[in-house]
Steps between C-alpha positions, in 0.01 A plus 500: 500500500495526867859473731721459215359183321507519129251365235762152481414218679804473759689787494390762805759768464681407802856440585624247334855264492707812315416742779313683247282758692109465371181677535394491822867649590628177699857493460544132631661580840444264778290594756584557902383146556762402291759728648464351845542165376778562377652627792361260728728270254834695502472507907425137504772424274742723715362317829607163284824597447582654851382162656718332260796705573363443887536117459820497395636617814275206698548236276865541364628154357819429381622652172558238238681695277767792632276748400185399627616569847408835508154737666269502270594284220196310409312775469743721315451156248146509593503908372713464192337165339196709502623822378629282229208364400328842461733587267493190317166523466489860395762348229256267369236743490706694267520227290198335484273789562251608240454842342239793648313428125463110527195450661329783260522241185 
């Protein structure tokens, strides 16, 4: 068959979830499209953060707690409840994540 389709209804030879490199050579990289979007996101989440950081020194309220008080705190809390969440998440994944052979039954 033509462009790496096989005689089986559905299966095309193609890339598919396990990386698995097919046919027609694809190897399931994303595009350049894809690369720029992602780097528009990483400098708008920098820009995000510096304006954060930015407001603190306009808009400094009192500190509630003693150690609250300081530049930058919220989004120090802001950074780590995140960064904690990606882990926890990558945790999970460990856990609740299916084998590479699961969705061959």
């Amino acid at each position: 068959m033509k462009n790496g389709t096989t005689s089986q209804k559905g299966q095309t030879g193609q890339t598919g979830k396990t990386g698995q490199t097919g046919q027609t050579g694809q190897t399931g990289h994303a595009g350049p499209a894809m690369a720029k979007g992602r780097l528009l996101a990483l400098r708008a989440a920098a820009g995000l953060c510096l304006a954060s950081l930015g407001a603190s020194l306009l808009a400094h309220g009192p500190a509630h707690f003693g150690f609250d008080g300081f530049f930058g705190f919220h989004a120090l809390v802001g950074f780590l409840a995140c960064a904690a969440l990606v882990l926890v998440t990558g945790l999970a994944g460990v856990f609740l994540g299916r084998g590479e052979e699961f969705y061959d039954r």
